[in-house]
C-alpha positions as CSV (number, residue, x, y, z in Angstrom):
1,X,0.0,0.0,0.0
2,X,1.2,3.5,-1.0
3,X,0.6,6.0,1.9
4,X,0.9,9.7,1.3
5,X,0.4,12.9,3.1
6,X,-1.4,15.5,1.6
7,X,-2.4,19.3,2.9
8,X,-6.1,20.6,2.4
9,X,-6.7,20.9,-1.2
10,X,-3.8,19.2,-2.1
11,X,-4.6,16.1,-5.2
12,X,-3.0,12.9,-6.3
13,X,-3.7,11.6,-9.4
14,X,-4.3,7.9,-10.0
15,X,-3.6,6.6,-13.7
16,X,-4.3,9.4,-16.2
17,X,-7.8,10.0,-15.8
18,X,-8.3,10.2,-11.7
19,X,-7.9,12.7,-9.2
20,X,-8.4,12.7,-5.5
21,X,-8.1,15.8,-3.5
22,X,-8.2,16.7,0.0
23,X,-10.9,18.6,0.6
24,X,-11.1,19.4,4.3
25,X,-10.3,18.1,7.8
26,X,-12.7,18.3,10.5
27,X,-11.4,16.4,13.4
28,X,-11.3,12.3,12.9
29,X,-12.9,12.8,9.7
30,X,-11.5,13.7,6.1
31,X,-13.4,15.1,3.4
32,X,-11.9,13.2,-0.3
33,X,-13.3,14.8,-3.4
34,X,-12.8,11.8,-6.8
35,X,-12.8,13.1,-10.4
36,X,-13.0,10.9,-12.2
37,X,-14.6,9.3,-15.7
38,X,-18.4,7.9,-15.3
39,X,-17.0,4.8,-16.2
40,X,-14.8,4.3,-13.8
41,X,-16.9,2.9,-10.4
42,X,-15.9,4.7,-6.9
43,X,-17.5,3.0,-4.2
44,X,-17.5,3.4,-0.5
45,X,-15.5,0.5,0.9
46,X,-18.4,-0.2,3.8
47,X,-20.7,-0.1,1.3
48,X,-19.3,-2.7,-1.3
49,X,-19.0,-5.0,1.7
50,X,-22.5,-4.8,2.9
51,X,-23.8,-5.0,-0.7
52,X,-21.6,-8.4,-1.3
53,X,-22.4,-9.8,2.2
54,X,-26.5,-8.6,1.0
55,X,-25.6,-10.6,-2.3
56,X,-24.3,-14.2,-0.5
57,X,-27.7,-14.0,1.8
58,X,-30.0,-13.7,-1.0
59,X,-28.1,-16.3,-2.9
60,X,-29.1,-18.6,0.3
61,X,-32.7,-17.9,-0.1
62,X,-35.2,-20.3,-1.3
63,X,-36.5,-19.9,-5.1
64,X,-40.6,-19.2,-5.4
65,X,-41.5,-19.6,-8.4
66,X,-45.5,-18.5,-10.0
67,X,-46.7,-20.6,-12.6
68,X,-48.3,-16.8,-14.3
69,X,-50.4,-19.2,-16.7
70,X,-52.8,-20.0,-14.2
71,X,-53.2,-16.5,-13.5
72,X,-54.2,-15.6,-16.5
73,X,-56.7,-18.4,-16.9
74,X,-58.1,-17.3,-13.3
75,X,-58.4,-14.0,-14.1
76,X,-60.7,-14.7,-17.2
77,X,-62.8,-16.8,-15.0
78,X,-63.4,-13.9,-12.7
79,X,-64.4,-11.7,-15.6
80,X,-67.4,-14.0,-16.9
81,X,-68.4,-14.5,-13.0
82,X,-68.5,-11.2,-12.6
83,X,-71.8,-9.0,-12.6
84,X,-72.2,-5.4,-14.0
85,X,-72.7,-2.7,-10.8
86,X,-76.3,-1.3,-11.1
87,X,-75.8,2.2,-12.1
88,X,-78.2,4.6,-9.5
């Protein structure tokens, strides 16, 4: 890992296309501003993990599946059960 020290507004650049700049310091806390290209996905490191860890639970889940067939079959058989309102 490359560790550098950086002053308020201060940037490193990352390949040709990506800059990170020190934006502020406000006690514990760091404020990073990231230029870079929309293609190039910048994600929160907490939130990649709880995404992936989101991801393996759901892949744990049972399958339900809807056999949509009989749906439409039941649905027609509503619609010829069905009688008109009486219009007041």
């Amino acid at each position: 890992m490359l560790v550098l020290s950086r002053k308020v507004n201060e940037t490193i650049v990352i390949g040709d296309n990506v800059r990170v700049t020190l934006l502020g310091i406000d006690g514990d806390k760091i404020k990073l501003g990231v230029d870079a290209p929309r293609d190039v996905k910048v994600f929160r490191e907490e939130l990649l993990e709880a995404t992936k860890s989101t991801n393996v639970q759901a892949l744990g889940a049972p399958i339900v599946s809807f056999d949509l067939s009989k749906l439409g079959k039941a649905a027609e058989g509503a619609k010829s059960v069905a009688k008109p309102e009486d219009k007041k």
